[in-house]
N, C-alpha and C positions, 0 to 999 in steps of 0.2 A: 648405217645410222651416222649423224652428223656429229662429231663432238664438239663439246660447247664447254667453256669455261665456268666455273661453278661461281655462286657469288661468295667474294672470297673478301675475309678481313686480315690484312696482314699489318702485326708492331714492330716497332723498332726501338729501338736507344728511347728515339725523340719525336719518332712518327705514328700513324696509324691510315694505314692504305685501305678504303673503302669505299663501297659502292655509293657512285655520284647519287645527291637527294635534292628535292626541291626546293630544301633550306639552302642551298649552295646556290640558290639564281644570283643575290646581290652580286656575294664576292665572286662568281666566275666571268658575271659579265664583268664588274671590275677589272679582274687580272685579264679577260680578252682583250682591252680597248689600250691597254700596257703599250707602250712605243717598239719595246721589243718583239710584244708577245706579235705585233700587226708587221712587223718588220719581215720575220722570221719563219711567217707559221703562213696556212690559208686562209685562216678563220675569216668569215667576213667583217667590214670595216664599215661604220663604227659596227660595234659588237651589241647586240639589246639581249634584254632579260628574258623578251619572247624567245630570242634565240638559244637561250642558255637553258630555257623550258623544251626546249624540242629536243635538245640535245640530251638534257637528260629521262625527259620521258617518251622518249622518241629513236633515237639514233642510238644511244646506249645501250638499252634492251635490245635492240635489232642486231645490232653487232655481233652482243652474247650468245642470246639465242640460235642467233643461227651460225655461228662458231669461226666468225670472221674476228673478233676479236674483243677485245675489253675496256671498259674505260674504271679509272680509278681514281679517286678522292685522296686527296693527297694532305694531312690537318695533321696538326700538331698535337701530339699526344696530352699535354697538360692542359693547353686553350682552344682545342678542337678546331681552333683558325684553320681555315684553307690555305695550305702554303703551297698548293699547285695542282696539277694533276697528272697521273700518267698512262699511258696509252697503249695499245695491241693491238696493231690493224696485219691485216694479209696473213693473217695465220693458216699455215698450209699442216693440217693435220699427220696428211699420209708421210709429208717430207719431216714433223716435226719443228719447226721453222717458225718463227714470227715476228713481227717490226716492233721495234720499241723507238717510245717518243715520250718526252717529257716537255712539261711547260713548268716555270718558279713566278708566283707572285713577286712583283717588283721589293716588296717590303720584306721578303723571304732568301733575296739573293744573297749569295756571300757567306752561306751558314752552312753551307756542301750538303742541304736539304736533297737536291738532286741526286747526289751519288746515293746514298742513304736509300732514297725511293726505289729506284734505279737498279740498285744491288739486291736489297731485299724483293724484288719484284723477278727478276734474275733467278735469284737463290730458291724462290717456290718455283718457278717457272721451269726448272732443271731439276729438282727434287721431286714435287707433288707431278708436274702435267707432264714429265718426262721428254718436253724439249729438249733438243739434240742444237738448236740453233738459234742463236739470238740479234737480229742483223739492228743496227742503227743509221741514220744515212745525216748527215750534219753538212748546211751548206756550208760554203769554202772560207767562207770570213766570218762566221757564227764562233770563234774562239771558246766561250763558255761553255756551249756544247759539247765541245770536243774535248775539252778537257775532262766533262763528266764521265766522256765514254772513256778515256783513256786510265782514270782512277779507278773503275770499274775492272777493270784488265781487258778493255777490247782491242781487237787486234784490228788496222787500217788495212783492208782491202786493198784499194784504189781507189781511182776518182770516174764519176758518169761527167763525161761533160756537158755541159750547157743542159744540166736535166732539170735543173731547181729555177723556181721562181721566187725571186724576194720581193719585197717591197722595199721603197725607201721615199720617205719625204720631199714634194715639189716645193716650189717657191710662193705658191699658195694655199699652203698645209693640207692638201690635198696626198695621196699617194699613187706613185708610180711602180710600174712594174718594174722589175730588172731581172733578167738573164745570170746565173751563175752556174758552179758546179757543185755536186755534191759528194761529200765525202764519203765513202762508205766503210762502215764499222762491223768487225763480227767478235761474238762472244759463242766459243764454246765451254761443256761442263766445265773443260779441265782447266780452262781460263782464269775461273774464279780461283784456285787453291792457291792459298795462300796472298790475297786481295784484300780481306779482312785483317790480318793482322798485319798487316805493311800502313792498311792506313790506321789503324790500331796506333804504332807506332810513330806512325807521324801527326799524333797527337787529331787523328781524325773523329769518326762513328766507331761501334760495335752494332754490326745488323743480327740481327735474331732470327731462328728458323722457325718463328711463331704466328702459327695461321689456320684458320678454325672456317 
């Protein structure tokens, strides 16, 4: 039998991680068509709201269900704003193992929204579904990225070379491909101990182990 991710709501400090809805078309097309989000990611360009429909009543459920992976809403606990979303793909059950990937609305940056998501997503991820492995892959000049994972406690693998595809801006505001490398991140359980109270103390988040 296939295992499959339960639909899961997880709080924090200042977040609340839940299943993507059709209320979320504006702001997701929104944060896709972001300079970074198109930079960074694959998403297609420009980004529509048709799209941001398939994706959540389409491609989301498909993922879950058939236990490839999860997508999650990523809103602020007080004004329920969408401040991103984050993501499970490649989940290999029998290995325990899965890909995490975050995306921050442009108006969301700079608030360590990400680590926050990130951890707490992690923290069930290694408690409830009993993953052994948490893999991140961050192209090679994405800085912000990698600093998520790094606040998080992952540990830098290596590098795949020439495996990532960016985008970057022509001279006719159009987008080009470019070639780079990708970093590769891993988080296990015992990674986390003690992650939370370091950024505790660096006047960070407190994540909470609250998920229903």
């Amino acid at each position: 039998m296939t295992n499959t991710f339960p639909e899961i709501s997880i709080s924090t400090e200042r977040l609340v991680l839940r299943p993507l809805d059709e209320d979320d078309v504006p702001a997701l097309t929104e944060m896709m068509n972001d300079e970074l989000v198109a930079a960074w990611t694959s998403v297609p360009q420009p980004f529509t709201e048709e799209g941001a429909r398939r994706w959540i009543t389409e491609y989301a459920p498909r993922e879950r269900t058939s236990g490839r992976g999860l997508d999650l809403a990523v809103t602020e606990f007080l004004t329920q704003r969408l401040v991103g979303v984050v993501q499970l793909t490649k989940t290999n059950w029998h290995v325990r193992a899965t890909e995490l990937s975050y995306i921050v609305a442009p108006w969301a940056r700079g608030e360590g929204y990400a680590s926050e998501a990130a951890l707490a997503t992690a923290q069930w991820l290694f408690r409830d579904q009993r993953m052994e492995r948490i893999e991140l892959r961050t192209a090679a000049d994405n800085t912000a990225s990698q600093q998520v994972a790094q606040k998080i406690g992952c540990i830098s693998e290596g590098v795949l070379r020439n495996a990532c595809i960016a985008r970057t801006r022509t001279e006719d505001g159009g987008w080009a491909e470019v070639r780079t490398d990708f970093i590769v991140w891993s988080l296990l359980p015992e990674d986390l101990e003690g992650v939370t109270e370091q950024l505790a103390e660096a006047g960070g988040f407190t994540a909470f182990s609250d998920w229903n």
